[in-house]
ROLO-919984 format. One line per field, with one value per residue: x, y, z of N, C-alpha, C in turn; residue number from 1; residue in one letter. Coordinates in Angstrom, 1 decimal, padded with zeros to 4 digits, m for minus. Layout:
<atoms>
n_c1	X_...
n_c2	Y_...
n_c3	Z_...
ca_c1	X_...
ca_c2	Y_...
ca_c3	Z_...
c_c1	X_...
c_c2	Y_...
c_c3	Z_...
num	NUM_...
residu	a_...
</atoms>
This chain:
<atoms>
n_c1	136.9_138.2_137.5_136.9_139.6_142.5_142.4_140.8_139.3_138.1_136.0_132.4_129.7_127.4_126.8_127.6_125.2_127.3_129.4_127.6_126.8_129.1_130.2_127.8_127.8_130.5_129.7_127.8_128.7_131.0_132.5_132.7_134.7_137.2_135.9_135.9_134.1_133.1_131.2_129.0_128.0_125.7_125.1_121.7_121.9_123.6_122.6_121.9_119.6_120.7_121.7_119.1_117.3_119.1_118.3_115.5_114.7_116.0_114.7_112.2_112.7_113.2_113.0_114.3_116.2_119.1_120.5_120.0_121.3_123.8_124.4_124.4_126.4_128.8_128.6_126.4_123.9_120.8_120.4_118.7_116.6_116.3_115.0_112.5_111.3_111.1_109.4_106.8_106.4_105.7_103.3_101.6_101.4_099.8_097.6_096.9_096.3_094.0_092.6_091.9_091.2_088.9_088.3_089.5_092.1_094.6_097.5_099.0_096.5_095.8_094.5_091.4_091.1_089.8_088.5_088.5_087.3_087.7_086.6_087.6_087.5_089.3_090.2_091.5_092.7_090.3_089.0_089.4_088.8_089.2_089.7_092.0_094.0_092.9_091.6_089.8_089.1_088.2_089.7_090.7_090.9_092.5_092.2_093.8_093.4_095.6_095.8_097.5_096.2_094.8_096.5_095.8_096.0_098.6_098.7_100.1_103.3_103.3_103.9_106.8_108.7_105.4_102.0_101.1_102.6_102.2_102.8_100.7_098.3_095.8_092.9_090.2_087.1_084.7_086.0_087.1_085.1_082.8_079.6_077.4_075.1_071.7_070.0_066.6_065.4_062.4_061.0_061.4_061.1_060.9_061.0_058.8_059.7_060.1_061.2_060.9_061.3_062.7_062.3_063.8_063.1_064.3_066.9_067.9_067.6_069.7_072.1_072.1_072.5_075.4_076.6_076.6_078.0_080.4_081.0_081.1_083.4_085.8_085.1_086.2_088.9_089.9_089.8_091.6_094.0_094.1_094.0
n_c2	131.3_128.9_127.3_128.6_129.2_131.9_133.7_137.2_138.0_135.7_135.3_134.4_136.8_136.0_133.7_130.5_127.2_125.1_126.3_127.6_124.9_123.9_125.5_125.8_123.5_122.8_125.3_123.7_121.4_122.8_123.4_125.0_124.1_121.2_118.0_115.2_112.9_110.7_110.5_112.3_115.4_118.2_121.8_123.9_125.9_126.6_124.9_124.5_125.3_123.2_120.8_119.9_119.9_117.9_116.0_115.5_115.0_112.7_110.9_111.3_110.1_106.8_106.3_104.9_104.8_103.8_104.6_107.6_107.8_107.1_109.2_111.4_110.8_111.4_114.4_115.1_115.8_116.0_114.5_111.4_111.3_114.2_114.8_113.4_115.0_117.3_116.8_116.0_117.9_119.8_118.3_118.7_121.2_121.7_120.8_122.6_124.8_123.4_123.4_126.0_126.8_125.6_123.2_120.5_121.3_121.4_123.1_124.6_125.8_128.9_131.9_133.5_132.4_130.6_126.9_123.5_120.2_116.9_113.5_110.2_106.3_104.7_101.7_098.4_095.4_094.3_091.7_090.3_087.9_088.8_091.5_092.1_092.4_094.0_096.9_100.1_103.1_106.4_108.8_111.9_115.4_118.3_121.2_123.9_127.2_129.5_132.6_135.1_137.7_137.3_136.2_134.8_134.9_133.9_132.2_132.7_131.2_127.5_127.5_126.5_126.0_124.4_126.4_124.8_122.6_120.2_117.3_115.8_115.5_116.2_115.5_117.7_117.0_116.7_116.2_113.7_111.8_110.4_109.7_107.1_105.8_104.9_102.6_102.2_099.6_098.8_101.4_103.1_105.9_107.3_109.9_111.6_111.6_114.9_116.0_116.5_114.8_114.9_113.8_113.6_112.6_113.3_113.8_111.5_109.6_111.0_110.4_108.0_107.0_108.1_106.9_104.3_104.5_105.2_102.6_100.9_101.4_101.4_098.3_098.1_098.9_097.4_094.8_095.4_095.6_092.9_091.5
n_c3	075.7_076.4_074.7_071.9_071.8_072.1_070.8_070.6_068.6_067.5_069.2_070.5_070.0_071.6_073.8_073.9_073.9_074.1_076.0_078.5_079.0_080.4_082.1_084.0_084.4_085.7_088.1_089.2_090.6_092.3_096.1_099.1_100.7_101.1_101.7_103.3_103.1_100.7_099.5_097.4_097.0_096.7_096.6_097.5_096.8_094.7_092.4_089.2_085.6_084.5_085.6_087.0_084.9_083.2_085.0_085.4_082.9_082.2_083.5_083.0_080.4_081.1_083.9_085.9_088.5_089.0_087.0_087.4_089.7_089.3_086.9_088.9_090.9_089.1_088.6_086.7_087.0_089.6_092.5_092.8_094.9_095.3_092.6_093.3_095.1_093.9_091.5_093.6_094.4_092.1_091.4_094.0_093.3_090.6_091.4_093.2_091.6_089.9_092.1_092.5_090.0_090.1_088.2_086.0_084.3_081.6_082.9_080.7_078.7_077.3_078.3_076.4_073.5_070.9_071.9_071.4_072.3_072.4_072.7_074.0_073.9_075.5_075.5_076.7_075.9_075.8_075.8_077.5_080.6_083.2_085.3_086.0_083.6_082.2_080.5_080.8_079.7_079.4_077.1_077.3_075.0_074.6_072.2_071.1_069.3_068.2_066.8_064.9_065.6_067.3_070.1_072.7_076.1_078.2_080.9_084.4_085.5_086.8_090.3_092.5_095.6_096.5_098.1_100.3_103.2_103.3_101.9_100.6_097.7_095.7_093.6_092.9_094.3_092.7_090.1_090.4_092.0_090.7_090.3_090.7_088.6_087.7_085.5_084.4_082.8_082.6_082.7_080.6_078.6_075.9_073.6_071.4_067.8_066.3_064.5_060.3_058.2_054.6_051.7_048.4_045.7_043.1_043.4_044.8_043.2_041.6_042.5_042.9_040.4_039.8_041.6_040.6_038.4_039.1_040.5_038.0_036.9_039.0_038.9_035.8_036.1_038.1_036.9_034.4_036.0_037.0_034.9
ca_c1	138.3_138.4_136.5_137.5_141.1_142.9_141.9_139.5_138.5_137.2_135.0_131.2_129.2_126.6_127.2_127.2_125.4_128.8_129.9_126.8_126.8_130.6_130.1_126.9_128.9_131.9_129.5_127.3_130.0_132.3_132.3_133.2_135.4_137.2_135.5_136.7_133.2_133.1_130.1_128.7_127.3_126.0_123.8_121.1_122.3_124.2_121.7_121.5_118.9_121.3_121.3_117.7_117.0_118.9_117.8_114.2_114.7_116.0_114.1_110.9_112.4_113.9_112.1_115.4_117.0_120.3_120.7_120.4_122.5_125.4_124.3_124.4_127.9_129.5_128.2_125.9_122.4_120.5_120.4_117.2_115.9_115.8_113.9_111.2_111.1_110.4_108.0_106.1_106.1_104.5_101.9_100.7_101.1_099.2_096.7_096.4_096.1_093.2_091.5_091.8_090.2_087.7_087.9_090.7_092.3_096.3_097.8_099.5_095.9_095.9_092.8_090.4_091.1_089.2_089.4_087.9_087.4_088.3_087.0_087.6_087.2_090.5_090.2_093.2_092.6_088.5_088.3_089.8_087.5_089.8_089.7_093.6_095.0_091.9_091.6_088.9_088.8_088.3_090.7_089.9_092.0_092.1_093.4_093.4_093.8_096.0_096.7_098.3_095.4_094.2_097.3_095.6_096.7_099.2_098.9_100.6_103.6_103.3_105.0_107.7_107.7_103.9_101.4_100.8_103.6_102.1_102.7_099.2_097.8_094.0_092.0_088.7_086.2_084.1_086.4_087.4_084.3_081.6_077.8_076.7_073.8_071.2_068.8_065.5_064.9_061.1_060.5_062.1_060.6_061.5_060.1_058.8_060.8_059.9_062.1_060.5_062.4_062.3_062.6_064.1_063.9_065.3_068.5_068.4_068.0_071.0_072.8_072.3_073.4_076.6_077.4_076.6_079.3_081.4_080.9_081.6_084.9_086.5_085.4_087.2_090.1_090.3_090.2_092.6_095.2_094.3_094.7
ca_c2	131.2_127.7_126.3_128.9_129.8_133.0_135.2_137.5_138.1_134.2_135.0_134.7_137.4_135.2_132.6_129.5_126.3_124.7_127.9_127.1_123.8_123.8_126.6_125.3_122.2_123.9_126.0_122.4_121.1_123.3_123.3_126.0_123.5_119.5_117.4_113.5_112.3_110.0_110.6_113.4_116.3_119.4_122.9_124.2_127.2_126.3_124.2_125.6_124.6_122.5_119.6_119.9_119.4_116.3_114.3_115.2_114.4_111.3_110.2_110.5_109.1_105.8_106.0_104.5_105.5_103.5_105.7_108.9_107.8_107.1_110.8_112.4_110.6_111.7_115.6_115.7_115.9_116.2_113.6_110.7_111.8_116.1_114.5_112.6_116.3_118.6_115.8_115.9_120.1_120.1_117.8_119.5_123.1_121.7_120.3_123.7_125.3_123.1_123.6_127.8_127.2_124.7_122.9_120.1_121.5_122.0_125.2_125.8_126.7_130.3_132.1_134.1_131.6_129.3_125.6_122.4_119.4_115.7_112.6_108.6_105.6_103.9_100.0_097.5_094.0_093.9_090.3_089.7_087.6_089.6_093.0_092.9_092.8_095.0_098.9_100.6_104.4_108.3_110.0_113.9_116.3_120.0_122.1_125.8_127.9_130.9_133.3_136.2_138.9_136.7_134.9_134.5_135.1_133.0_132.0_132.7_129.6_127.4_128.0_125.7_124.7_124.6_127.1_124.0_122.4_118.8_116.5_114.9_116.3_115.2_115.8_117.9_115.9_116.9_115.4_112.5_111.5_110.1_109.0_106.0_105.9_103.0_102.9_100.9_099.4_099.2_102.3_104.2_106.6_107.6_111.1_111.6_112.7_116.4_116.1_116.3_114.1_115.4_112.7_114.4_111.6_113.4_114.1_110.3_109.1_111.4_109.9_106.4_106.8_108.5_105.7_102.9_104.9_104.4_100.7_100.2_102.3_100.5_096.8_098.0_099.2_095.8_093.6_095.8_095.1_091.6_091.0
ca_c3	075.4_076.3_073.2_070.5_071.7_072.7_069.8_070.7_067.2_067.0_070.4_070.2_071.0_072.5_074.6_073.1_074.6_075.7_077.2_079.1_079.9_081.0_083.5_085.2_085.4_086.8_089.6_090.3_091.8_093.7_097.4_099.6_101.8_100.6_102.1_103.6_102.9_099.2_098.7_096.3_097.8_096.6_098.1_096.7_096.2_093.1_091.7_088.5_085.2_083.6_086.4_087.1_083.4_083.1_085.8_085.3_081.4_081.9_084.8_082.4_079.8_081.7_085.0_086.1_089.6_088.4_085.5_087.6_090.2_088.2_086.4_090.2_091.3_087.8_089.1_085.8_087.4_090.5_092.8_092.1_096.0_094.3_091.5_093.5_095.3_092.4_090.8_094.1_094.4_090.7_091.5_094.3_092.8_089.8_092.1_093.5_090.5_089.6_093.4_092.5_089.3_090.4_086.6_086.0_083.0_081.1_083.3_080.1_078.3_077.3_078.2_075.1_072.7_070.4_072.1_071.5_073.0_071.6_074.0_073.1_074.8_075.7_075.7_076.3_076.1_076.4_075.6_079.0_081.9_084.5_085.5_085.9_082.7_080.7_081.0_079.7_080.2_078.3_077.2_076.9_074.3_074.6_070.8_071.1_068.1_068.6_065.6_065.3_065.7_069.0_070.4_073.9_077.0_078.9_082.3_085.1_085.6_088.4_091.4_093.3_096.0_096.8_099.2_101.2_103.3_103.0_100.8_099.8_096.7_095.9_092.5_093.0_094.3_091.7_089.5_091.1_092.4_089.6_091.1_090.5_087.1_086.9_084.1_085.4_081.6_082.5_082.6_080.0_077.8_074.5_073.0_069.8_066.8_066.3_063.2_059.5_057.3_053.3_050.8_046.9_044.2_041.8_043.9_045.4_041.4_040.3_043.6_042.4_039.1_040.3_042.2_039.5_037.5_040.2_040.4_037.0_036.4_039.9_038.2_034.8_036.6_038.8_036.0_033.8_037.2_037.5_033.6
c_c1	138.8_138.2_137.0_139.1_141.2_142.5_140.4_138.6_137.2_135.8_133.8_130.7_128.2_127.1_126.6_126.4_126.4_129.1_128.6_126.6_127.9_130.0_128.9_126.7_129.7_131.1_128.7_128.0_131.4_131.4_132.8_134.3_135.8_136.6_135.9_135.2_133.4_132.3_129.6_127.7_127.1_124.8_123.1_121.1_123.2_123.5_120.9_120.4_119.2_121.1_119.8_117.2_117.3_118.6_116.7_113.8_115.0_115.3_112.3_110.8_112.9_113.2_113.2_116.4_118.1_121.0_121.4_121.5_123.6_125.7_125.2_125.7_128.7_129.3_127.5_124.9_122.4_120.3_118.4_115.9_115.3_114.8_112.6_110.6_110.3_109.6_106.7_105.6_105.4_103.4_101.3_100.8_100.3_098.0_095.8_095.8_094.5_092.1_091.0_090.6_089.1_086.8_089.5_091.5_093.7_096.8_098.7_098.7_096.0_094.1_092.7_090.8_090.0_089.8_088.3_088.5_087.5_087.7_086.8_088.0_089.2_090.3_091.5_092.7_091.1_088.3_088.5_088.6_087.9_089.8_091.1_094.3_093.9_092.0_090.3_088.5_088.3_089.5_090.8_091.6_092.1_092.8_092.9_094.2_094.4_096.3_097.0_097.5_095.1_095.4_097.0_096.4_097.6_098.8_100.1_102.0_103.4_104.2_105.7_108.5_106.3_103.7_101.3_102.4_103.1_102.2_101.8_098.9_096.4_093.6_091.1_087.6_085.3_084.5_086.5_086.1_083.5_080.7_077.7_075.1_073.2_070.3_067.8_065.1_063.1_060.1_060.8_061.6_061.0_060.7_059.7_059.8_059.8_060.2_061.1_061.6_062.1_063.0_062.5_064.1_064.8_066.7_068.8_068.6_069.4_072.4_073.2_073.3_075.2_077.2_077.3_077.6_080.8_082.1_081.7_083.2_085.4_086.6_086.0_088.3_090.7_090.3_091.0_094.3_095.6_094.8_096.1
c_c2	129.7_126.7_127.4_129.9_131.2_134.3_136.1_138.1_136.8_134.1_135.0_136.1_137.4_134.0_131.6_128.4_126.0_125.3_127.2_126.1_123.5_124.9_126.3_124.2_121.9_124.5_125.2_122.0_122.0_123.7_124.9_125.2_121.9_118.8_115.8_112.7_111.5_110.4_111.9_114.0_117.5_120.3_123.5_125.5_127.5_125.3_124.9_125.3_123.3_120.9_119.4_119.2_118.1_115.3_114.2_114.5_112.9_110.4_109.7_109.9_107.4_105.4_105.2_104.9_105.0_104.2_107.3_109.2_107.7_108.4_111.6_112.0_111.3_113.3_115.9_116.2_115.5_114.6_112.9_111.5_113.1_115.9_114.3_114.1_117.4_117.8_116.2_117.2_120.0_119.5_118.6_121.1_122.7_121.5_121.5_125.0_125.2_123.5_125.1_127.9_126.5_124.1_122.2_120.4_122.0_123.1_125.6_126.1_127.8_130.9_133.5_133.8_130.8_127.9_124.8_121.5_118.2_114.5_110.9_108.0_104.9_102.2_099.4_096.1_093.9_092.9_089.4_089.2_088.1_090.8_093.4_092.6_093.4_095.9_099.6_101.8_105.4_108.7_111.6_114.3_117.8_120.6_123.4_126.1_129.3_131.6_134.5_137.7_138.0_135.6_134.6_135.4_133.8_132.8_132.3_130.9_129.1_127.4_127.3_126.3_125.3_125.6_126.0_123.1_120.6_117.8_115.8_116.0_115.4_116.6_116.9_117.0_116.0_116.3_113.8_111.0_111.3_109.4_108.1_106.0_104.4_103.1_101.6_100.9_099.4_100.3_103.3_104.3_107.6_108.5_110.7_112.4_113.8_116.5_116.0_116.1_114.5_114.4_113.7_113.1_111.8_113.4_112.4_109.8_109.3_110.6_108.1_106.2_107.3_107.5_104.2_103.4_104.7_103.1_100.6_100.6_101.5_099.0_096.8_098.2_097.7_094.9_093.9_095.0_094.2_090.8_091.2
c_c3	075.4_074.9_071.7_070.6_072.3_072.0_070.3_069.3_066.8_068.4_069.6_070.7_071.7_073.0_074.1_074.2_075.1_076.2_078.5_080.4_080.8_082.3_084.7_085.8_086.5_088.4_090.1_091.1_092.4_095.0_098.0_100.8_101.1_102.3_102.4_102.9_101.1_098.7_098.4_097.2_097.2_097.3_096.6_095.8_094.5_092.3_090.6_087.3_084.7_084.2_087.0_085.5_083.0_083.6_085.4_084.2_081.4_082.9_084.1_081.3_080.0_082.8_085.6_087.4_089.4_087.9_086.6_089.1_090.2_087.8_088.2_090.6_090.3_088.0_087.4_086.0_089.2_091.0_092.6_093.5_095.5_093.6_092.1_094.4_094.7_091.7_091.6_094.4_093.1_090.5_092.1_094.0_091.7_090.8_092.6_092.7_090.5_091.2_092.8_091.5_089.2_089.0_086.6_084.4_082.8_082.0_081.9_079.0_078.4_077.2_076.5_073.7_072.0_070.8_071.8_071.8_072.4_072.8_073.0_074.1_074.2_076.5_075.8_076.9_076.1_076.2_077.2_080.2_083.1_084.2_085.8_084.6_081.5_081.5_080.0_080.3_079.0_078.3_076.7_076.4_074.1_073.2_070.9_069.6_067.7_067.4_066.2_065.8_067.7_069.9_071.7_075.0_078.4_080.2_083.3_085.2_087.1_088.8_092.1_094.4_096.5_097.9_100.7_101.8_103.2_101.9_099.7_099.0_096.1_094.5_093.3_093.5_093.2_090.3_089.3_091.7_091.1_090.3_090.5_089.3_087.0_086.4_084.6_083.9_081.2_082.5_081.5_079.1_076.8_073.5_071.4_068.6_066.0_064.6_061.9_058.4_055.6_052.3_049.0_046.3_043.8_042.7_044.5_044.2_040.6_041.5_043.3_041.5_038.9_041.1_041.5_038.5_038.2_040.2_039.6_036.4_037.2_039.0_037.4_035.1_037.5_038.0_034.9_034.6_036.8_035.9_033.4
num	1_2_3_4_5_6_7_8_9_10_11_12_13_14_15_16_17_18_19_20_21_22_23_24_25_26_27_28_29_30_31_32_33_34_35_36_37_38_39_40_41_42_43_44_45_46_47_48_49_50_51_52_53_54_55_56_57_58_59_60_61_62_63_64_65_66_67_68_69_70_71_72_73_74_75_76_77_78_79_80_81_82_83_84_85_86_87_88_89_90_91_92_93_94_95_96_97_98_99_100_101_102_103_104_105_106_107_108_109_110_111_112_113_114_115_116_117_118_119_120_121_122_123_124_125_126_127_128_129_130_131_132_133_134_135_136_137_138_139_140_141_142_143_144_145_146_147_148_149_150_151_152_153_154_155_156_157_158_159_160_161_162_163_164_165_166_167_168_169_170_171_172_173_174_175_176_177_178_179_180_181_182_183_184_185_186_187_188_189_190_191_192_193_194_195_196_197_198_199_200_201_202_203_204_205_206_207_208_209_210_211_212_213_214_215_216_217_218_219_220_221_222_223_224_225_226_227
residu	x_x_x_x_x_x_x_x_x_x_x_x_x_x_x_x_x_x_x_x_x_x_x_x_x_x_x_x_x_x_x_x_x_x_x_x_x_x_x_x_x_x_x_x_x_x_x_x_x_x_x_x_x_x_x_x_x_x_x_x_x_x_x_x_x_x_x_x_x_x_x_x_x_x_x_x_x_x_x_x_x_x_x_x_x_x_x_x_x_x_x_x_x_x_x_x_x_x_x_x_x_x_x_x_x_x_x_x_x_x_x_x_x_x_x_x_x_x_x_x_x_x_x_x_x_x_x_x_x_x_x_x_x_x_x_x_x_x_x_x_x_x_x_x_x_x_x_x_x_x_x_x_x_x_x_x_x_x_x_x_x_x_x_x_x_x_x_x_x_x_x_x_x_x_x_x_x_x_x_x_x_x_x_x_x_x_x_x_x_x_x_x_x_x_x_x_x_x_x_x_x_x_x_x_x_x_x_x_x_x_x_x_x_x_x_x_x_x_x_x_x_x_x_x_x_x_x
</atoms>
């Protein structure tokens, strides 16, 4: 009524975003009592998605406690302390996740899928004679392929706040942990190749000449350009 007037002909009959956002505005901040205190206060019990959403949104795109403390006085979002909260509950419930399934992998893979795997080396700066401003790691990619005869099966979401009441959250050791590899160059032995290699003329001949037609089309076309 607020947003499209008194008519009830012009109502929606879904609730629009701003309906929404206004109202989970409206029940973040009321109190059950005024307060002398200045400072912004609210319970968790009215903590609804709307201010959750924006602090966390702009906290990962800013990383900015300024930002969301301004947000949190203005009653738009949760305060920056909430954030560093619910950041620290989804690590270790991810964490837990990964202990259960003893494999560090997405929780929002869908199992009986087609997936493959993607890995590449991540360099930054390698010309560097220090070890603090070069990086040289992997970076692993998971792609699943869902259609519509096999769309998987979802997982479970994780759960907030964690089974554990502690705060530390720790990789797998199995993960975490990589052994030490040293290759003793004097000794290393190198099998034979098994492989029988099959050499075609004719097909390396018609290969050639397919690519000297090549050649010469490219060079008439580059000096067509350049003329």
């Amino acid at each position: 009524m607020l947003l499209n007037g008194p008519n009830l002909k012009d109502q929606e009959i879904r609730e629009s975003q701003a309906c929404l956002t206004i109202s989970q505005t409206i029940l973040f901040n009321t109190k059950k009592a005024a307060r002398s205190s200045v400072k912004s206060r609210h319970t968790l019990d009215r903590e609804h998605p709307l201010p959750i959403y924006t602090g966390i949104n702009v906290h990962a795109l800013t990383r900015s406690k300024k930002i969301i403390q301004h947000l949190y006085e203005m009653g738009i979002c949760i305060s920056y302390d909430r954030i560093m909260e619910l950041e620290e509950w989804l690590a270790t419930s991810i964490c837990e996740r990964f202990k259960e399934d003893g494999v560090v992998s997405p929780a929002c893979l869908r199992k009986g899928i087609f997936t493959i795997g993607a890995l590449d080396n991540l360099d930054h700066n390698p010309s560097s004679t220090t070890a603090q401003s070069s990086f040289h790691g992997t970076g692993m990619s998971l792609f699943q392929f869902p259609t519509k005869a096999k769309p998987g099966e979802s997982r479970p979401p994780v759960k907030i706040p964690p089974t554990t009441a502690t705060k530390k959250h720790h990789l797998p050791d199995a993960y975490s942990s990589v052994p030490a590899i040293a290759l003793n160059t004097s000794t290393v032995s190198v099998g034979e190749c098994t492989m029988k290699v099959h050499v075609y003329p004719s097909c390396l001949a018609q290969a050639t000449v397919t690519e000297q037609c090549w050649i010469k089309h490219a060079l008439t076309v580059l000096e067509k350009e350049l003329n």
